[in-house]
Structures are given as structure tokens and as C-alpha cells.
Rosetta silent file (secondary structure, phi, psi, omega in degrees, C-alpha in Angstrom):
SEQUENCE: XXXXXXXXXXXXXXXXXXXXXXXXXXXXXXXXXXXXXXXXXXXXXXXXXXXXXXXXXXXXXXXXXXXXXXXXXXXXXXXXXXXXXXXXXXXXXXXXXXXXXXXXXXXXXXXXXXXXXXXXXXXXXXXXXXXXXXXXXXXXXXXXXXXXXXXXXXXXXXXXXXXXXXXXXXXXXXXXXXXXXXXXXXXXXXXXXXXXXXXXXXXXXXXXXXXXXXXXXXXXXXXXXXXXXXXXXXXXXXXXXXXXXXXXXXXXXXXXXXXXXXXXX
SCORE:     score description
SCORE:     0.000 S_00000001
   1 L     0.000  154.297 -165.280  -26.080   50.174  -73.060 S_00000001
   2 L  -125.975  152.418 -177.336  -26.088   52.726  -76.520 S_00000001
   3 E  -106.497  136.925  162.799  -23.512   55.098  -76.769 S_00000001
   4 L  -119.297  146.250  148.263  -25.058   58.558  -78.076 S_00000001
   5 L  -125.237  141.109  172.861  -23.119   62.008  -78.797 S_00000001
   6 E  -120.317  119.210  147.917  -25.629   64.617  -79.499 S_00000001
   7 E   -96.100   92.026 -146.809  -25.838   68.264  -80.440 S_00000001
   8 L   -63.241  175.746  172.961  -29.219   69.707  -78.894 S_00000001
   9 L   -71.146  153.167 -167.342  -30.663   72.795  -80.859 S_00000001
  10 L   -88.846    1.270 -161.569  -29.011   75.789  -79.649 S_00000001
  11 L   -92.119   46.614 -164.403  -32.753   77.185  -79.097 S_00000001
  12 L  -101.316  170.690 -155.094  -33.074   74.645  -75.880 S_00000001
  13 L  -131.797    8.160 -178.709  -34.462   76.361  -72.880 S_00000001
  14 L   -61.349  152.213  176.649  -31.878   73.717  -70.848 S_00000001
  15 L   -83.764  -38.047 -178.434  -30.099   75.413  -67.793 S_00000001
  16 E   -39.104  104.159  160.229  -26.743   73.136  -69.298 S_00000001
  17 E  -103.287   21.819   94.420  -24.403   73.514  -71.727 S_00000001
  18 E  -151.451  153.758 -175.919  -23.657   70.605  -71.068 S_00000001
  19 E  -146.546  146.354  178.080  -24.061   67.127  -69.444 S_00000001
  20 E   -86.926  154.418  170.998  -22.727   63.569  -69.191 S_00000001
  21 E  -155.458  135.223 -162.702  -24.674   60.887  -67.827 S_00000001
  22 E    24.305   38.284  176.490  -23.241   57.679  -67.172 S_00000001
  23 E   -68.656  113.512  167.241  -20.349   58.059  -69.924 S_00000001
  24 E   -96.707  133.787  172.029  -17.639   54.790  -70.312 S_00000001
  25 E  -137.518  143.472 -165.860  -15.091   55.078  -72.735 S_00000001
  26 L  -112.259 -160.296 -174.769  -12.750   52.335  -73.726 S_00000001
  27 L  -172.160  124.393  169.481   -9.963   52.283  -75.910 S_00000001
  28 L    78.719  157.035 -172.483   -9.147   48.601  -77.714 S_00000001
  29 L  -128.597  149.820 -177.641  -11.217   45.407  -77.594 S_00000001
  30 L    90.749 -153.523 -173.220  -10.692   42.203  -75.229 S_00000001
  31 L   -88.985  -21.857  169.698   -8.500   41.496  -72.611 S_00000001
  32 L  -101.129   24.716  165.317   -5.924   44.492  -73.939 S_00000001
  33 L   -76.582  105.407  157.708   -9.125   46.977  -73.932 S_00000001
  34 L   -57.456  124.143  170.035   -8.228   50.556  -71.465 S_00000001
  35 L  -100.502  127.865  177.647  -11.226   51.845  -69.761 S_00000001
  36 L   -89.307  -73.599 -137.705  -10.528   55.628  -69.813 S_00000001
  37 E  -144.922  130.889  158.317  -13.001   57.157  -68.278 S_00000001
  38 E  -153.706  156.060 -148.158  -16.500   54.859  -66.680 S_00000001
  39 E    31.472   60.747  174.072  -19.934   56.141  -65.379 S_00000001
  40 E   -77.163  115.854  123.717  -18.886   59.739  -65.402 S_00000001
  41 L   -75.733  101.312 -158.770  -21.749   62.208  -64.435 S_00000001
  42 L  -129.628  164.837  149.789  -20.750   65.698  -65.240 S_00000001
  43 E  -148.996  135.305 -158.021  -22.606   68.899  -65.886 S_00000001
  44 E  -127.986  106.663 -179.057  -21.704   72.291  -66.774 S_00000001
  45 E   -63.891  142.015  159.742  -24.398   75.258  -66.704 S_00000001
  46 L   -11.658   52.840 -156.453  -24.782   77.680  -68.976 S_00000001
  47 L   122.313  -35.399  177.317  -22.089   80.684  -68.315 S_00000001
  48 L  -112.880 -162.127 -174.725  -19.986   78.367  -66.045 S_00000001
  49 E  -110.013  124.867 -124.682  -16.926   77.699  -65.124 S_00000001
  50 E  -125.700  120.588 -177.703  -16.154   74.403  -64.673 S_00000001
  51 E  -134.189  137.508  164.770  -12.137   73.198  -63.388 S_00000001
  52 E  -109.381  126.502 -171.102  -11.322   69.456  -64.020 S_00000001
  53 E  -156.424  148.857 -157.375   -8.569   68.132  -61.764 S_00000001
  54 L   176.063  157.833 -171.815   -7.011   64.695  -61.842 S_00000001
  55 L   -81.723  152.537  139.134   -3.620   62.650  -61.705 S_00000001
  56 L     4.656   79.520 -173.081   -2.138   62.133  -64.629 S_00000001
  57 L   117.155  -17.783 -148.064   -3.628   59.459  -67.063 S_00000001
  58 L  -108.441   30.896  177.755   -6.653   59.649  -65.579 S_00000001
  59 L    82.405   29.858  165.922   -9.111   60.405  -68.420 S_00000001
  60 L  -102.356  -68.190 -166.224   -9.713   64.313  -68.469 S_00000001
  61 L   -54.804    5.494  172.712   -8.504   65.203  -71.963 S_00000001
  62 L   -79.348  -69.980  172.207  -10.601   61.841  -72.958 S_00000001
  63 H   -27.999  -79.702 -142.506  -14.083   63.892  -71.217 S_00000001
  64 H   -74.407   -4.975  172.491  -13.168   66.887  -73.039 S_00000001
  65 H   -65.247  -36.898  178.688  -12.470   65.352  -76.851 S_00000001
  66 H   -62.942  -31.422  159.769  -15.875   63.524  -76.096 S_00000001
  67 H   -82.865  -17.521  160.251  -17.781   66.766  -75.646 S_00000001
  68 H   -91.801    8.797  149.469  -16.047   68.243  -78.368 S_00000001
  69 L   118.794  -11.377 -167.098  -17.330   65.806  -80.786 S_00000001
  70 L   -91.953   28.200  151.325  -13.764   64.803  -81.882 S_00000001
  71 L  -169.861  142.680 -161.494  -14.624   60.964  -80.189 S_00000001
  72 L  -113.930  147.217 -171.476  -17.591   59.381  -79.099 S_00000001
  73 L   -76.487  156.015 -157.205  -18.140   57.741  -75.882 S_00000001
  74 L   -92.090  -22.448  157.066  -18.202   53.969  -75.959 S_00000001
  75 E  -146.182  133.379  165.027  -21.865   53.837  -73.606 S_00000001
  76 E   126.272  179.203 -179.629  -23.712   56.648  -72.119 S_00000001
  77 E   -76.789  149.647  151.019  -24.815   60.500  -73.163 S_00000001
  78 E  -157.843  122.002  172.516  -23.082   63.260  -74.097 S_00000001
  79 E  -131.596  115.519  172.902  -25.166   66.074  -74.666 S_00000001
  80 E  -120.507  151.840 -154.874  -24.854   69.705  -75.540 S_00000001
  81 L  -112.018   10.092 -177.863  -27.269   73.032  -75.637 S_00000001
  82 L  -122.376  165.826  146.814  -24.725   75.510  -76.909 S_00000001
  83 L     9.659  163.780  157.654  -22.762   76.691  -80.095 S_00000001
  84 L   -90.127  149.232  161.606  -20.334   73.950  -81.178 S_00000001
  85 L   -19.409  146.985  154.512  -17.823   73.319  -78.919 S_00000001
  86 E  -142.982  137.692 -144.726  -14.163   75.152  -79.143 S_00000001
  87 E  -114.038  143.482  160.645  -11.001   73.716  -77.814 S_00000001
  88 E  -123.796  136.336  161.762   -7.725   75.502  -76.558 S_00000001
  89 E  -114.526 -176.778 -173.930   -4.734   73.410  -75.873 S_00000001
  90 L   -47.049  -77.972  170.819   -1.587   73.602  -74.053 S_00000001
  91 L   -70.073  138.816  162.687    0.127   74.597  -77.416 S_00000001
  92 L   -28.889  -34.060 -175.774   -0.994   77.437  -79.116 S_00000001
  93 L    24.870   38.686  152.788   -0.906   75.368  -82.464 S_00000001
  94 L   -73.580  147.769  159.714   -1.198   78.418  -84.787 S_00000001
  95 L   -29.843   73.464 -167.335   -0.820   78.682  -88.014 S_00000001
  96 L   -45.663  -27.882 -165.081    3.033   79.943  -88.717 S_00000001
  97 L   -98.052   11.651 -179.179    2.431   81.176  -92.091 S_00000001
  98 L   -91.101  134.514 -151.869   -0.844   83.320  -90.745 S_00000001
  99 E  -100.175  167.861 -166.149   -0.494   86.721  -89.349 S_00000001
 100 H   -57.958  -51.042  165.550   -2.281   86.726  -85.532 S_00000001
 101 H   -71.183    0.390 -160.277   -5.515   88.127  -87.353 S_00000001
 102 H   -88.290  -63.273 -172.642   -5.540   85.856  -90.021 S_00000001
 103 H   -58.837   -2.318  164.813   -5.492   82.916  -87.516 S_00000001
 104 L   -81.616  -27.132 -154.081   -8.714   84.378  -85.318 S_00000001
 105 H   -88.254   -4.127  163.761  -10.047   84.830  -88.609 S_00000001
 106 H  -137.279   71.012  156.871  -10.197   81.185  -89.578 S_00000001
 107 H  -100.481  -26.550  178.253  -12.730   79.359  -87.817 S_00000001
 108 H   -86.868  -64.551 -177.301  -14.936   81.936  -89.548 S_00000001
 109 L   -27.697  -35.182 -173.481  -13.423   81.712  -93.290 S_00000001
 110 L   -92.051   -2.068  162.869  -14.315   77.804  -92.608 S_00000001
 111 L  -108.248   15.741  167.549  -18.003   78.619  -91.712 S_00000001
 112 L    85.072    1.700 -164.505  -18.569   80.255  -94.578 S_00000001
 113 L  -103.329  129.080 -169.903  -18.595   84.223  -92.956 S_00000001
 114 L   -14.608 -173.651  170.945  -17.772   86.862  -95.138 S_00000001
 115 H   -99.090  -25.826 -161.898  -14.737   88.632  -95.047 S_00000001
 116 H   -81.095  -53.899  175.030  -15.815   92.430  -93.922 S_00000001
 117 H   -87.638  -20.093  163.282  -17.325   90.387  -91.236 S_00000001
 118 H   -36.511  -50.257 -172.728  -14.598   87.906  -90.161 S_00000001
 119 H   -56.684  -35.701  169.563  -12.249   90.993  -90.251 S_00000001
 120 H   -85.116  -31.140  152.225  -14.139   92.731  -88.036 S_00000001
 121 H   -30.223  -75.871  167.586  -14.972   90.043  -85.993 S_00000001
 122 H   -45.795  -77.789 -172.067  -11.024   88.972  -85.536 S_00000001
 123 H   -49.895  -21.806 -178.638  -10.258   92.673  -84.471 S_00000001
 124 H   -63.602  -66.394  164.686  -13.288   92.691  -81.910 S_00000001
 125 H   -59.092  -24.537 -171.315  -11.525   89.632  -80.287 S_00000001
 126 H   -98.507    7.867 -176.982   -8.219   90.532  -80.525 S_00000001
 127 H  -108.833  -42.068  175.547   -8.881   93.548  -78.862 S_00000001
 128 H   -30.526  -64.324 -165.882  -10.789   91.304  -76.577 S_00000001
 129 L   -95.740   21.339  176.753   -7.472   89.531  -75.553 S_00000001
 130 L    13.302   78.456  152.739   -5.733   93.012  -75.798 S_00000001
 131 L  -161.651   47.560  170.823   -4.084   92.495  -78.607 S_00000001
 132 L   -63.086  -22.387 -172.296   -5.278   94.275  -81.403 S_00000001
 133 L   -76.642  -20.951 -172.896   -2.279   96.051  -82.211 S_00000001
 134 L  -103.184   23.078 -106.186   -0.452   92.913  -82.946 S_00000001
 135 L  -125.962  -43.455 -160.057   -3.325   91.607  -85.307 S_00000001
 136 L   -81.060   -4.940 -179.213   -0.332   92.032  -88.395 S_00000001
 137 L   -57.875  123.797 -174.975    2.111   89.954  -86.442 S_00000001
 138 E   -90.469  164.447  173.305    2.995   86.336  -87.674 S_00000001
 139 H   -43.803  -41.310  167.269    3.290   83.633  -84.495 S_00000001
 140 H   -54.249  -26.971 -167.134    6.959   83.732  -84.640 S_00000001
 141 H   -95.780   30.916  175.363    7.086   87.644  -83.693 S_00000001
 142 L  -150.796  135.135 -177.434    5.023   86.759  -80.393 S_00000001
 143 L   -70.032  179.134 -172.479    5.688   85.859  -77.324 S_00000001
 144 H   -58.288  -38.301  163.650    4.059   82.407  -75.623 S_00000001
 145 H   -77.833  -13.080  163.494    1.765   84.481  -73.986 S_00000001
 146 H   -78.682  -38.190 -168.465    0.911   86.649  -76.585 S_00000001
 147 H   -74.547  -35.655  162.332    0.387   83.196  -79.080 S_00000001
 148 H   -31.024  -67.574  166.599   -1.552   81.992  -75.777 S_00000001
 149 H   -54.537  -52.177 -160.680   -4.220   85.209  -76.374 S_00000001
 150 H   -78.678  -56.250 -173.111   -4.619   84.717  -80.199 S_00000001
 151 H   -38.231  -98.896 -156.323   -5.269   80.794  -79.538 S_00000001
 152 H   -38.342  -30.194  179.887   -7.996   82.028  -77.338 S_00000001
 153 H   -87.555  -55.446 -156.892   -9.555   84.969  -79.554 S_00000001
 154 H   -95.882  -27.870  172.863   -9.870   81.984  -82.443 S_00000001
 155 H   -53.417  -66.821  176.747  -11.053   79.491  -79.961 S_00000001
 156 H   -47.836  -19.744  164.144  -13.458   82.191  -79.201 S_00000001
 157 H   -49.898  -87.679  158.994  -13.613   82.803  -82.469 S_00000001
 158 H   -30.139  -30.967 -159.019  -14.901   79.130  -83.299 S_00000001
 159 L   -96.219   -3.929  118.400  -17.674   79.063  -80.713 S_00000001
 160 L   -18.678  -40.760 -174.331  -18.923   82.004  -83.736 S_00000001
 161 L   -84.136    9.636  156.711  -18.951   79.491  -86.382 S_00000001
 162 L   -47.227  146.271  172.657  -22.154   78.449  -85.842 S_00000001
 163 L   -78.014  -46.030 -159.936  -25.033   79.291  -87.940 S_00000001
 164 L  -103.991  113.165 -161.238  -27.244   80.734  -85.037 S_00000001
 165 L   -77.585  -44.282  173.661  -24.345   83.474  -83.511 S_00000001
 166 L   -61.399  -18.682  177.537  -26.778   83.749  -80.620 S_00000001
 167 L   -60.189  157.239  165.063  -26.279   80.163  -79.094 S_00000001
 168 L   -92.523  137.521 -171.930  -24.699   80.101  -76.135 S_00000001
 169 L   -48.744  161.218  136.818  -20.459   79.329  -75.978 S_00000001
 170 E  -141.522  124.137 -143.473  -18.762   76.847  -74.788 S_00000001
 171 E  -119.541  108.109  172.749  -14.775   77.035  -74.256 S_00000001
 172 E   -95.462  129.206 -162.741  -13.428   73.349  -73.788 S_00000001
 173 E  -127.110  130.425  168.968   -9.587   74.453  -72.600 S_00000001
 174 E  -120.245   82.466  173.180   -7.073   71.595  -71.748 S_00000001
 175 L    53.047   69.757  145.689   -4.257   73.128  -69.097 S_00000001
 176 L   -42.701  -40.717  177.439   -3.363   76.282  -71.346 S_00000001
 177 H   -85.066  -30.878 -164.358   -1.098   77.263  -69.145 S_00000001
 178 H   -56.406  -12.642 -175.862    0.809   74.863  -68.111 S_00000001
 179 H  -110.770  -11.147 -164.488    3.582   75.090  -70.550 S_00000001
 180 L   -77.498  164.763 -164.916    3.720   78.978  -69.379 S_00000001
 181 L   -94.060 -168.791  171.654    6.493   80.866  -66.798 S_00000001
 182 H   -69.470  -79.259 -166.469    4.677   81.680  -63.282 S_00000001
 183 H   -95.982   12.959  166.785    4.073   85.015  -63.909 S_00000001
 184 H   -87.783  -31.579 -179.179    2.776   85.139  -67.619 S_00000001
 185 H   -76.246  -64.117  170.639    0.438   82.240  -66.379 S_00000001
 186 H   -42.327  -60.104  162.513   -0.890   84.570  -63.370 S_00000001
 187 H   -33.082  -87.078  169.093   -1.444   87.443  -66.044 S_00000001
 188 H   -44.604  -14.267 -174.059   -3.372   85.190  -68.471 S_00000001
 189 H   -88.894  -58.743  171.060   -5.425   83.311  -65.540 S_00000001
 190 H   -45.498  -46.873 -173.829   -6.545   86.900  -64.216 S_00000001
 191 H   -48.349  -42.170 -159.319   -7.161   87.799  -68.373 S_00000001
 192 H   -45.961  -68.533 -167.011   -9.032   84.133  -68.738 S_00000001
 193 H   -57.054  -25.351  147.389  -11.671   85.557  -66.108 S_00000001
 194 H   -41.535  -47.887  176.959  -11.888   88.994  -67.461 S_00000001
 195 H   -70.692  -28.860 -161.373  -12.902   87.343  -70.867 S_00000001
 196 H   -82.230  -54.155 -164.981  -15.462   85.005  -69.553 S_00000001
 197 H   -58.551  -34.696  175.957  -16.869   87.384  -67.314 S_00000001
 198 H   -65.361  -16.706 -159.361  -17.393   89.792  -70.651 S_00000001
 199 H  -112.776  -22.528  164.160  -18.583   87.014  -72.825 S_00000001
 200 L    88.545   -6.886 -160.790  -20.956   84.982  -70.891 S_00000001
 201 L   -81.923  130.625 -172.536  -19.313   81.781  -72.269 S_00000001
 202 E   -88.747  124.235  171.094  -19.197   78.218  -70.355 S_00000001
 203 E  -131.381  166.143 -149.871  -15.577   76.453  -69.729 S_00000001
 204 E  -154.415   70.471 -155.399  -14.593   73.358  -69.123 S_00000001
 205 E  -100.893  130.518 -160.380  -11.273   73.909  -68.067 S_00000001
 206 E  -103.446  120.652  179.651   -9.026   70.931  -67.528 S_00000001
 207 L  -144.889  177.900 -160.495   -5.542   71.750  -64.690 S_00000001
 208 L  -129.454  -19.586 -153.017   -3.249   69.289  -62.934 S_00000001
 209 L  -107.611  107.712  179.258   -2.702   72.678  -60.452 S_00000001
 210 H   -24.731  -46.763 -167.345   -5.065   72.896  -57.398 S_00000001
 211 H   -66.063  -44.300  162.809   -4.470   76.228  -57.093 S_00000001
 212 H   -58.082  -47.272  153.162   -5.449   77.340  -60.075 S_00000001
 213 H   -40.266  -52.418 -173.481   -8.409   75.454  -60.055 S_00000001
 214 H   -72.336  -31.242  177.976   -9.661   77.263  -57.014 S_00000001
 215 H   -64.597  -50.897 -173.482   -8.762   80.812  -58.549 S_00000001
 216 H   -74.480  -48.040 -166.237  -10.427   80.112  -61.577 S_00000001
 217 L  -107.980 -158.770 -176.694  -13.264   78.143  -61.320 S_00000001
 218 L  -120.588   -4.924  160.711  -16.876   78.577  -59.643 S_00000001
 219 E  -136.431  150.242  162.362  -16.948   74.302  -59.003 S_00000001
 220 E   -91.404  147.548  -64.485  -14.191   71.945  -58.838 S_00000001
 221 E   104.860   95.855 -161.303  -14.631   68.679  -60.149 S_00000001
 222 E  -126.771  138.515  167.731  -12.300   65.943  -59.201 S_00000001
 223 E  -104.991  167.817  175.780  -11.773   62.366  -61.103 S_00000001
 224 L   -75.512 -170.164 -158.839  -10.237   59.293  -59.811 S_00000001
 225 L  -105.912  143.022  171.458   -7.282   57.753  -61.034 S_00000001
 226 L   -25.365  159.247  -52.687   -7.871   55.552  -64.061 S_00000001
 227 L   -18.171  116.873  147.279  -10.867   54.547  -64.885 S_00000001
 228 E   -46.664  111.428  176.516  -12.377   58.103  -64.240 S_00000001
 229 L  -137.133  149.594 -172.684  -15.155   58.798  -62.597 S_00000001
 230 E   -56.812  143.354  159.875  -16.414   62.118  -60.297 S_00000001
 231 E  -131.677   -4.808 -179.456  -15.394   61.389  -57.159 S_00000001
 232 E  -173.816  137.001  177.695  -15.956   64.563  -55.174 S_00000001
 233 E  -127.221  139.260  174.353  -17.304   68.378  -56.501 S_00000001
 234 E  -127.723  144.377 -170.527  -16.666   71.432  -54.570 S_00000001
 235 E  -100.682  132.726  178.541  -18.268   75.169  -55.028 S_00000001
 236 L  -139.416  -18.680  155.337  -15.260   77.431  -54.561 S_00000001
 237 L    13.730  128.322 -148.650  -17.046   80.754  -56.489 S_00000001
 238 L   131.901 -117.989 -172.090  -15.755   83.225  -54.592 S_00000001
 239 L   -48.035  123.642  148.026  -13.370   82.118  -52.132 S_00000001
 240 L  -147.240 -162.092 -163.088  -10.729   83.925  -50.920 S_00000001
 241 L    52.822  -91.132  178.056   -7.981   85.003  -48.773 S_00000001
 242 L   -87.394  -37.892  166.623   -8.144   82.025  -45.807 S_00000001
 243 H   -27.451  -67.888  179.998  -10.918   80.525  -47.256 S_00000001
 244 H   -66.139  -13.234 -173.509   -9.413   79.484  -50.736 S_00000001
 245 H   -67.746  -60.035  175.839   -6.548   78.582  -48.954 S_00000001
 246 H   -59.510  -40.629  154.732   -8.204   75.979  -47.129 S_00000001
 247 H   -39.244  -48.290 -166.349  -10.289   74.863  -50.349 S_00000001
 248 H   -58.886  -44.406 -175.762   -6.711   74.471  -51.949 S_00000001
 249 H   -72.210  -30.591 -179.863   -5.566   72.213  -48.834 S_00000001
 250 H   -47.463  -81.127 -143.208   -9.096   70.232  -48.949 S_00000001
 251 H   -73.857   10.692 -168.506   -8.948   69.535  -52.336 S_00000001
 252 H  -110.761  -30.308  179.003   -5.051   68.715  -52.605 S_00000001
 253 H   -85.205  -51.377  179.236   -5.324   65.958  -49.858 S_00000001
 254 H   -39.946  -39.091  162.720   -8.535   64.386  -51.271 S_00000001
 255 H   -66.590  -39.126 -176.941   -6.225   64.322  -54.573 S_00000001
 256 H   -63.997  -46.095 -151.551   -3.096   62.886  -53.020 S_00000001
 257 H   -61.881 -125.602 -150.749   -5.614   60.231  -51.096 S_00000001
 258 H     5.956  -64.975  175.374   -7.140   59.277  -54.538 S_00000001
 259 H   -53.351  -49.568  156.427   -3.548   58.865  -56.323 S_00000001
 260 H   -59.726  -27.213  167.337   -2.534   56.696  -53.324 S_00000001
 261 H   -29.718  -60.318 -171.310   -5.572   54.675  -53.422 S_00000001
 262 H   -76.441  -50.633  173.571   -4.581   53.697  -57.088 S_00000001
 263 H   -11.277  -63.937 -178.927   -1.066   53.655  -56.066 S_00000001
 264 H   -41.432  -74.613 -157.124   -1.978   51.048  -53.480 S_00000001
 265 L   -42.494    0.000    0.000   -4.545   49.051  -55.326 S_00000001
């Protein structure tokens, strides 16, 4: 088996933005070698949104560094039809000594795009993530949820830095929220969907929290307990009132039964 990672032409006429096909990824050689993640088959269409849910350990933030190019899978595909990839993490990781526009504004300074347009660009998005007003603000002078928003206008930002502008996005985000209070996390989850729905952009959103998962995405995607592999996808698009409720309980026992499984084993 050959391990490929691939970035298709952004002109690709694929319904994807991307898909795995049989991806294994190890970690170490021998008898001390960790299988992270093995025969994963994932796909993520164009425009959607995508929720990853999993115990602990169990090889999602391995999946998304492998589609964003920052490790390569050890056998199997990884292929994508959009923009390059852009990543949001838990922390914000800005730039302290960068004012809020400066940091949207440099995934483009690092592609090479002017300044009249980066500047303009940066303000577009930050307006995006309604927070233009705060553009002169350094990281310190903002709250977690405001630092939360800029990370996301330069992730969004990034999926820009492309040569062809026109490609389609892709936003790989690994549990943004999660470091967040309850109701700054509710705010930003309703915001999340507001941006996507304006921007047309495909996520690949990684959560530990059922619930969230069901609010957010338009499929569910659940891996097993180390190794990882899909073990059950559900379309929750949609759903609400009793409905997601019952999605939420579905998909929360099929997770406990998985964690006991490995428990067991």
C-alpha cells in the first residue's frame, strides 16, 4: 500500500472538497509503533459541514493535520478539490504583538497580496465576524470570544491565500470552543453558521460535545476508539426541537457503546 497526500487543481468539477479513502496512520516503527487512525473513509462535499465526534485519543486531530497537509498519512489517499486548507484551533494562537487586523491580514502578507488589498480584505472579514470596530485592538484588549472571531476571520482569511481566490474553502476547525464559557460558546456556534452559510465554505469541524455536533453540522461522523475508523454517519441537517433531541440521545449511546467496547477489549 502507497501513502499519497494530494492537492487536486482547484478547477476540478469534483462534488468533494474532500475525501479519504482507506487512510492508516502510524506513529513509530516496530513493536512500539501507535496506529492512530486505520482504513478511514471520509468525505466532505463541497459547502459542507462536516462534525467529527470521538473519545478522547482516538485520532480526530490526526484526520484533520492529514488533510491539512501538515502530516502525511502512512497508506491510503488524501485528496483535496479546494483552496488550501485553513485550520482553527482551540487556542486562538494570535499574534500578541499584532493588532486584530494585522493578524487577519497575515495569511495574505505571506501569499504575496498587496497591502490596499489585504487591508481591505481583513476589514471585509472582520466585519464578517462583527468585529470591525475592534480591527486596531491588540489580542490582549479582547475578550476569548472576541480573539475566537479574529482566529476565524484569518483562518478565513488563509483559505484566500491561494493563487486562484475562486477555489472553493475549506475550514479544518479542531473544538474551537471548547475552552469557551456556555454562553459565549452558544453565541459563536450560532455566529459559526451565520458565516458558513454567507461564505459557501466546507468544515470539518472536530467536537467531543454531541450536542453541538447535532446543532452545527449537516452529517455526523463518528470514529472508534483508537485505531480510528468511521464507525457510524448520521444526516442531522435540519433537525430540531424533538427530533435533534433524539439524534443527540442516538448518537451519545452509540458513543458511550464504542468507548466501552475499547474499555472492555
Amino acid at each position: 500500500m502507497t501513502a499519497t497526500l494530494e492537492i487536486a487543481p482547484p478547477q476540478s468539477p469534483a462534488s468533494v472538497a474532500v475525501r479519504l479513502t482507506d487512510v492508516h496512520k502510524s506513529f513509530g516503527h516496530g513493536p512500539q509503533a501507535v496506529t492512530a487512525l486505520e482504513g478511514v473513509d471520509l468525505r466532505v462535499g463541497l459547502g459542507e459541514f462536516v462534525c467529527l465526534l470521538g473519545a478522547s485519543g482516538c485520532g480526530k486531530t490526526t484526520l484533520l493535520n492529514l488533510v491539512a497537509g501538515l502530516d502525511e498519512p502512512s497508506a491510503g489517499d488524501v485528496v483535496t478539490h479546494t483552496a488550501r486548507p485553513a485550520v482553527m484551533f482551540q487556542e486562538a494562537a494570535l499574534l500578541p504583538w499584532l493588532t486584530a487586523a494585522r493578524n487577519v491580514e497575515l495569511p495574505l502578507r505571506l501569499a504575496g497580496v498587496r497591502r490596499d488589498r489585504r487591508r481591505a480584505k481583513a476589514s471585509e472579514l472582520l466585519e464578517l465576524v462583527r468585529l470591525r470596530e475592534v480591527g486596531d485592538k491588540r489580542p490582549h484588549e479582547l475578550s476569548g470570544g472576541m480573539r475566537q472571531r479574529v482566529a476565524l476571520a484569518r483562518a478565513l482569511a488563509s483559505t484566500l491565500g491561494a493563487a486562484d481566490e475562486d477555489a472553493p474553502g475549506l475550514l479544518l476547525m479542531d473544538e474551537p470552543f471548547a475552552a469557551l464559557d456556555a454562553i459565549t460558546r452558544d453565541v459563536l456556534q450560532a455566529e459559526l453558521l451565520r458565516i458558513w452559510r454567507a461564505t459557501g465554505t466546507a468544515v470539518l469541524f472536530v467536537t467531543h460535545d454531541v450536542r453541538e455536533a447535532v446543532r452545527l453540522g449537516q452529517r455526523v461522523v463518528l470514529l472508534s476508539s483508537r485505531p480510528g475508523r468511521v464507525v457510524q454517519e448520521w444526516p442531522v441537517d435540519g433537525l430540531r426541537g424533538a427530533e435533534e433531541l433524539a439524534a443527540v440521545e442516538e448518537i451519545n449511546a452509540r458513543l458511550r457503546e464504542v468507548i466501552s467496547t475499547h474499555a472492555a477489549a
